[in-house]
C-alpha positions in Angstrom: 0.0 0.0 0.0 1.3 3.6 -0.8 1.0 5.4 2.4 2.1 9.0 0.8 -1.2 8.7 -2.0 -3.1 7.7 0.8 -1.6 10.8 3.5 -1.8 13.1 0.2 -5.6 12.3 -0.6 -6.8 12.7 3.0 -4.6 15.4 4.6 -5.3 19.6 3.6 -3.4 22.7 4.4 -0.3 22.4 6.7 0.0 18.8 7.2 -0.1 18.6 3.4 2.3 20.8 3.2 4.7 19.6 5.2 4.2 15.7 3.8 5.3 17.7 0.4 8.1 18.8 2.3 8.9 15.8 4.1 8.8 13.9 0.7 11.3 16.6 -0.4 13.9 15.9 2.2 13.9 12.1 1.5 14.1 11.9 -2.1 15.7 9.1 -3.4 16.2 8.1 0.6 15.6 4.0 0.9 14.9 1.9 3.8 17.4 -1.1 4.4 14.3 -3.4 2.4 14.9 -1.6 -0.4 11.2 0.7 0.2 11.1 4.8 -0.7 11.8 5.8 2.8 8.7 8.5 2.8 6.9 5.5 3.2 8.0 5.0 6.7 7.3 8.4 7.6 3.9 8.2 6.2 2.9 4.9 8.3 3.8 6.4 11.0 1.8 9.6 10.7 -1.0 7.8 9.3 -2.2 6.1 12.8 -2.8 9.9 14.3 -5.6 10.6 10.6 -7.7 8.0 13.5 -7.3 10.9 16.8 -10.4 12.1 16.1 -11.0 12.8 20.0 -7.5 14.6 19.6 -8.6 16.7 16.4 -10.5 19.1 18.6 -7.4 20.2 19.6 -5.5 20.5 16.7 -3.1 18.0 18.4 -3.6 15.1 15.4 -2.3 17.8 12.7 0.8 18.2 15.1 1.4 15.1 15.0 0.8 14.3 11.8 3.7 16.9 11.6 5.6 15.7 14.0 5.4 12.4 12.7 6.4 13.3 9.0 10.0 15.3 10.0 10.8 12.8 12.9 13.7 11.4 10.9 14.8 14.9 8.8 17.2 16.3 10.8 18.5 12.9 12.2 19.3 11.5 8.1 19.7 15.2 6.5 20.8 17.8 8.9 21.2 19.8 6.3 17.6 20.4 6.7 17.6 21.8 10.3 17.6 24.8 9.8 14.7 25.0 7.3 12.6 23.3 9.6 13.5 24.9 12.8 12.2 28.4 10.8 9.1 27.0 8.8 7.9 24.9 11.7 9.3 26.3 15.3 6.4 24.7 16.9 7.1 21.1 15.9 10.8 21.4 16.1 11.9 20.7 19.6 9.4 17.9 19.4 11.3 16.9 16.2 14.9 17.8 18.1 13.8 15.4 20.7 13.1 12.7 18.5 16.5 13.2 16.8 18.7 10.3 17.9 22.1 11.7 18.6 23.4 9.4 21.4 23.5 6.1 23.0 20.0 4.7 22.0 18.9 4.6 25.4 20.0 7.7 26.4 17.7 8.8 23.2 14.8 6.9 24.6 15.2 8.5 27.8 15.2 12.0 26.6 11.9 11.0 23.9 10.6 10.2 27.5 11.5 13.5 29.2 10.6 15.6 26.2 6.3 14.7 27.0 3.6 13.3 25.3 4.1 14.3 21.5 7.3 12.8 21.0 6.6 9.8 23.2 3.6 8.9 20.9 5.7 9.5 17.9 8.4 7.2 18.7 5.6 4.4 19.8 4.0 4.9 15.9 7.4 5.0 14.8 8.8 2.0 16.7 5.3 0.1 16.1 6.3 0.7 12.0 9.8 -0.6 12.4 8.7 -3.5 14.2 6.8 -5.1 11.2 8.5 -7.4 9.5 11.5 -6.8 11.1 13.8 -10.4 11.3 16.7 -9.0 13.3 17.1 -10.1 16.6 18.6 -7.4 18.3 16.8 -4.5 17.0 13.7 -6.8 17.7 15.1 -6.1 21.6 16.3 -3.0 21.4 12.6 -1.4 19.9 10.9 -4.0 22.5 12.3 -2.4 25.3 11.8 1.5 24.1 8.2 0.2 23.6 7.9 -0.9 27.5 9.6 1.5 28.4 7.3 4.6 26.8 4.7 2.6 27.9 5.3 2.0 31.6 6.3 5.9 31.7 2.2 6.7 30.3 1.1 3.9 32.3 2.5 4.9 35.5 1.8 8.3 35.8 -1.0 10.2 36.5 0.1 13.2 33.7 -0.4 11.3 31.0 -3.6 9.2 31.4 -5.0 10.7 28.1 -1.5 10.1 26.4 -2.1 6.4 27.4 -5.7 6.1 26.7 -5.0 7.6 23.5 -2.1 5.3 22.8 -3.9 2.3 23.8 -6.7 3.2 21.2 -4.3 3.8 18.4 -3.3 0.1 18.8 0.2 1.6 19.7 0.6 -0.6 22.8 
């Protein structure tokens, strides 16, 4: 399935924009199966088009953005700067979902940054978890995943994060 048709027919005004963005920065970009890597992306920012309790708030666009830069600045930083001035809401959300140490020092600070990159990274591990054959990542995503989870789970901030997680099939 084409997840960018599918993002492009359903989304309007800035989420569409930035997927046209997004799509810009990873041109030609390919996953390790050989897939356009805009495809990723789009999977993960297609499980918030279903936060319709969230869409009130405008929280489900923001994701939606969120979602579609999460991997920019980490595989083009290049980019960084275009995004920090054409999207300074999203982009310490996107900063903190920027992997640029150890990977559970990373996981920690997704953790410590609050809800929006913490449901992110659950879409985004959730993607890289399907049809995924290697052991050690397996483990490695596995243990972000509980981890995230037993952070909404546990505390009393973020019992709509969680419920809203848990009805996204994200946990």
């Amino acid at each position: 399935m084409n997840f960018k048709n599918r993002l492009s027919e359903m989304l309007v005004g800035r989420p569409l924009e930035i997927l046209h963005f997004a799509s810009d920065i990873h041109k030609g970009q390919k996953r390790r199966s050989g897939e356009d890597y805009i495809q990723h992306v789009c999977r993960v920012a297609y499980k918030f088009t279903k936060m319709t309790p969230y869409n009130n708030t405008g929280s489900a666009d923001k994701l939606i953005g969120i979602s579609l830069l999460h991997d920019s600045i980490e595989d083009h930083p290049q980019y960084d700067g275009d995004i920090k001035s054409k999207y300074p809401d999203l982009y310490n959300h996107i900063i903190a979902l920027t992997k640029r140490d150890r990977y559970d020092i990373y996981i920690h600070g997704v953790v410590e940054s609050g809800p929006f990159p913490m449901l992110v990274k659950l879409s985004d591990l959730y993607d890289n978890m399907r049809n995924n054959n290697d052991n050690r990542q397996m483990t490695k995503y596995s243990l972000a995943k509980h981890y995230i989870e037993t952070t909404l789970r546990l505390s009393p901030n973020y019992e709509a994060t969680y419920s809203y997680a848990k009805d996204l099939n994200l946990l």
